[in-house]
N, C-alpha and C positions, 0 to 999 in steps of 0.2 A: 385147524389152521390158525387161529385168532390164540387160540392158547398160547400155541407158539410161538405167537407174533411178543405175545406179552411176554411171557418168559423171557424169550431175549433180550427186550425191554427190559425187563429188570435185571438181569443180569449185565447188560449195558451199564444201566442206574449204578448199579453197584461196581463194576471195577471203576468206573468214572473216581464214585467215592473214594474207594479204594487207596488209586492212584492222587485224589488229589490228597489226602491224608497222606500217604508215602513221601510228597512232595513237601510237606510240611513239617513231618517228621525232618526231612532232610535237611531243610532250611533254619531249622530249628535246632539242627546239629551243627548248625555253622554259624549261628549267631556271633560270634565272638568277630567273625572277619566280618558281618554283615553292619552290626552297630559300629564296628570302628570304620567303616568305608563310611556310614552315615553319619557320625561324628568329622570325619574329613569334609566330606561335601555339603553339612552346616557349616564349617569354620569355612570353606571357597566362600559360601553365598553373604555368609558377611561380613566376610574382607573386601568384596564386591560391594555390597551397600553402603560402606565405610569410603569405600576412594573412589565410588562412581561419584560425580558431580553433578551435581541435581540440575535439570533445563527450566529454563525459566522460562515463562508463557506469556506474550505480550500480545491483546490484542484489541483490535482498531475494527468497530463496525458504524458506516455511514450508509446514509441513504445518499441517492440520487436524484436529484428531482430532473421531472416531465414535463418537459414543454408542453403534451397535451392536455395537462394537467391545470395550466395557469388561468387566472382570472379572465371571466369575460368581459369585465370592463376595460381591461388594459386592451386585449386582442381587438376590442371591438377598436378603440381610441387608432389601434398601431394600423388596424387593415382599415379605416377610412382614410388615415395617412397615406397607407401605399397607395387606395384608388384614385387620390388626388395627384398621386404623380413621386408622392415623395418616399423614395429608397432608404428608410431608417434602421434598414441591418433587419435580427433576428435572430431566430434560431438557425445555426449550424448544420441542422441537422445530427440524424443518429449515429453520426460517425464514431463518438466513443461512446454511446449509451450501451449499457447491458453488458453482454459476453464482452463486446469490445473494450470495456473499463477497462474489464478484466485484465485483459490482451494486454492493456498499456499500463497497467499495474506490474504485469509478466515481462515486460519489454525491456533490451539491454538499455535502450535511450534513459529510462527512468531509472534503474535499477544501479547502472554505473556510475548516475547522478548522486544516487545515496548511498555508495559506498564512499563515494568522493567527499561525504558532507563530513564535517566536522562537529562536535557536542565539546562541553568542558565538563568536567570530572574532577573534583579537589583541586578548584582553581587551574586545571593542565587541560588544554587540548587534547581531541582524541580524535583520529580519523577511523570510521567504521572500516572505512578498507584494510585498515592495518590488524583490527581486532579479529577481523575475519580469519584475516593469516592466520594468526594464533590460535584459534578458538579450531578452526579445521586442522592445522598443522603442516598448512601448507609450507611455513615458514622452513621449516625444520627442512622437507624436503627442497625446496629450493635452497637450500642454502649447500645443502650437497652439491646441486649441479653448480651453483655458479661460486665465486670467491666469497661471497657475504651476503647476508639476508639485507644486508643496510642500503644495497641497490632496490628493494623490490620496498622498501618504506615510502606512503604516500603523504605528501601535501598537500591541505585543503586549499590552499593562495595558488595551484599552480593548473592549470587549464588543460585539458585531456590532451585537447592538439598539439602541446607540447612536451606529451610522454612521446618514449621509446619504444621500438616494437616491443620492446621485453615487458617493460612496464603494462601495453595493453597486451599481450598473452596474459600476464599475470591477473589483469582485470576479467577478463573471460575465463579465465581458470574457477576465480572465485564467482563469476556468475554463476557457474556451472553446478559449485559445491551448493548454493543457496538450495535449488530444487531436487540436486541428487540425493542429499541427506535431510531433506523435507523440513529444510531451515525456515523455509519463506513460501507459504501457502496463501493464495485468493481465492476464494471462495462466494457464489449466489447460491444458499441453501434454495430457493423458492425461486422460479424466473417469472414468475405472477409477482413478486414483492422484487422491487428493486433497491434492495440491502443486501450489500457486500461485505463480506468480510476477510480480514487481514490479519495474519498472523505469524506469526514471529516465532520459533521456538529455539533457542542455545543456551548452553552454557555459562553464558552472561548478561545480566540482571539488567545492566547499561546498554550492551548491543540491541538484548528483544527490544526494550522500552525506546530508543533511539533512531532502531532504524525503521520499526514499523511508523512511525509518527512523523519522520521525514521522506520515507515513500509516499505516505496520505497527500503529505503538504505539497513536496513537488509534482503529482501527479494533478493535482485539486489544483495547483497555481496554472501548469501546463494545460491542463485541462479548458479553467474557465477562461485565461489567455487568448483558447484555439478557439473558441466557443463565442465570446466574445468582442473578436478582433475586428472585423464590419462591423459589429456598433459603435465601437470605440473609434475606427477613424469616423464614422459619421458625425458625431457627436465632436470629435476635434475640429473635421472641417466649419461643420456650421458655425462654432464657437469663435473662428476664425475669422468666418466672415462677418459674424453678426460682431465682433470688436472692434471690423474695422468700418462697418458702414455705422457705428456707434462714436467711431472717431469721427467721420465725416460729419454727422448729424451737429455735432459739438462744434465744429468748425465753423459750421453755417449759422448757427445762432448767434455765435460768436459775431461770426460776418455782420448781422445783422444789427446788433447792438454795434457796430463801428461804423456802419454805416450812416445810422440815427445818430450818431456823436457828430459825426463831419458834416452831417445836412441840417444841422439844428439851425434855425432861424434866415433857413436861406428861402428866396422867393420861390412860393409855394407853386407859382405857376410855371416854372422852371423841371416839365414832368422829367426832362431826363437828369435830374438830380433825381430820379425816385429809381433808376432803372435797377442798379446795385442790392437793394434793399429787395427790391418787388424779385430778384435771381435769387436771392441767399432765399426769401420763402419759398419759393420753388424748390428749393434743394432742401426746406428742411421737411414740408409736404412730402415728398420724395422719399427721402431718406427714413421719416418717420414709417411711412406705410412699409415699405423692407424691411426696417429693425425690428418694425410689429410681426412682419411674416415668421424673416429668423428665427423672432425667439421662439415662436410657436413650434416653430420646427426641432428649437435643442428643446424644448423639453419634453418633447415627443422620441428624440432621439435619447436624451438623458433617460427618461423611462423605459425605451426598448433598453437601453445595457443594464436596468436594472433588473429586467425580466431574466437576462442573462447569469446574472452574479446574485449570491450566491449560488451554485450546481451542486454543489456538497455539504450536506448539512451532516455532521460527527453525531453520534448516536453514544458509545462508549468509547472511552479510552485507556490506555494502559496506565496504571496507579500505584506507585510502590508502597509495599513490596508487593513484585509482581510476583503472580500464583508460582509456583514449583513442582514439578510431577520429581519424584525421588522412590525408588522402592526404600517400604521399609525394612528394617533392622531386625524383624521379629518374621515377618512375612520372608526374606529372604535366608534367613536360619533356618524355617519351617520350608523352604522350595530346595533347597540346597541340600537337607537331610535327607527330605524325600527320595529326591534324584539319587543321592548316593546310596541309598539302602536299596530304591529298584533297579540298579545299575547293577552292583554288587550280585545281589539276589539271581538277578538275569542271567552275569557271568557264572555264577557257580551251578546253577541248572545248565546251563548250554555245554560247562564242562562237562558234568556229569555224562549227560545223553550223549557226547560226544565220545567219553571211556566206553560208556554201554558197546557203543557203535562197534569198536572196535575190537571186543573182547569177542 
């Protein structure tokens, strides 16, 4: 039984052989159409590497900083402030920390902001909105639907609320291309390390480098703006008050030197010639111990908003020239021939087995 088993076995072994040799023979008889199909599909792949236009790669990695992270002499200084009564702002909260940067990195709010921004370019203006058109080809089709591409041209002087419906389709349209065709990716490799990254990839050298670095900035303005905003009125109001109980203090000193001017040499026992004089130091006594407190207070508040600012510290930036991914020249001569010679190859075996079939 085992004899047998092998025997077949080898005789299996062998037509295998057989047949693959047969096949080689065959292919080997057609060499002439197989190298000239792979001579065609080397000359495709680099006509291909010749007029594809290389993506340039722009990209933007910041850190975030951690409220729970900060000094404990500051926190110490800020929470004996609050238990004494005094509201000098703080932290925000995690409202955009983490995933949620992200989100607001992702978000039409910020996103339509920087398409809207302007760069200059050889002394000329340039609205990212409009490169986008081009670079996607949007242009091209809209310009079929409506009379002229020269309705759907944006200006950076001209304020959102004041487009047309057409003009914001046109702004959603290009939101849309950014993520469909993996123009504008955010990215936290590690959520234990709170470093983002921002990247940029098209066609244009200007656009990656421009508009990843005006997303950072609007988002990082908006950001520490959101973040910020309660310490920032606390620190106006105080500064408020303490200038003006800083005027009044001035007044009363004032007061007091005019009053000593008017009462010079007059009888001393006369107390209410002193009454004027003895009210203005009441008010500057007064006034001094407030202006003492105030200030105590702004720079308790001036320190909370500095705990706040900066929230984004830039790590790398994009640097011309920026990187370029392009297939090469040699590399796509060699993938093109390939393809063409097992193409070829493929079609003239499946004819073959397909004569077989039918004879």
């Amino acid at each position: 039984m085992q004899n047998q088993e092998s025997v077949t076995d080898e005789i299996s072994l062998k037509e295998l052989i057989e047949k693959v040799i047969e096949v080689l023979k065959f292919l080997r008889s057609k060499w002439l159409i197989i190298a000239f199909t792979g001579i065609i599909g080397g000359g495709i792949g680099l006509g291909y590497a010749l007029l594809k236009k290389p993506v340039y790669k722009a990209v933007i990695t910041f850190a975030l900083e951690d409220d729970k992270q900060s000094g404990g002499g500051l926190s110490s200084a800020l929470g004996l402030a609050s238990s004494l009564g005094f509201d000098l702002g703080g932290s925000a909260g995690g409202a955009f920390s983490g995933a949620n940067l992200i989100e607001l990195m992702k978000s039409k709010k910020m996103v339509l902001k920087t398409l809207l921004s302007a760069y200059e370019v050889n002394n000329k203006e340039q609205v990212l909105a409009n490169d986008l058109l081009q670079l996607t080809r949007l242009d091209k089709k809209l310009e079929k639907k409506s009379k002229g591409v020269k309705a759907f041209i944006f200006q950076s002087n001209i304020p959102q609320d004041n487009f047309t419906q057409e003009q914001d389709s046109v702004l959603f349209l290009l939101y849309e291309e950014l993520f469909e065709n993996r123009i504008l990716t955010v990215t936290q490799k590690d959520k234990k390390v709170s470093i983002i990254t921002v990247e940029v990839n098209s066609k244009s050298e200007s656009f990656s480098k421009f508009f990843a670095e005006n997303l950072v900035k609007n988002v990082s303005e908006f950001y520490i703006e959101t973040k910020s905003k309660k310490a920032k009125n606390n620190v106006a109001i105080l500064q408020k008050q303490a200038d003006s109980v800083r005027n009044e203090l001035n007044q009363a000193i004032t007061g007091i030197a005019v009053v000593s001017d008017n009462t010079f040499n007059l009888n001393p026992a006369l107390n209410v010639n002193r009454v004027p004089s003895t009210k203005r130091q009441v008010d500057v006594q007064a006034n001094t111990a407030i202006l003492t407190q105030l200030v105590t207070n702004l720079e308790l508040a001036k320190v909370a908003l500095m705990k706040e600012t900066p929230l984004i510290q830039l790590i790398d930036q994009p640097i011309l020239p920026l990187k370029k991914d392009k297939l090469g020249k040699l590399k796509s001569l060699l993938l093109g021939g390939f393809l063409g010679v097992f193409l070829s190859a493929l079609y003239v075996l499946a004819r073959r087995f397909f004569i077989n079939l039918m004879d």
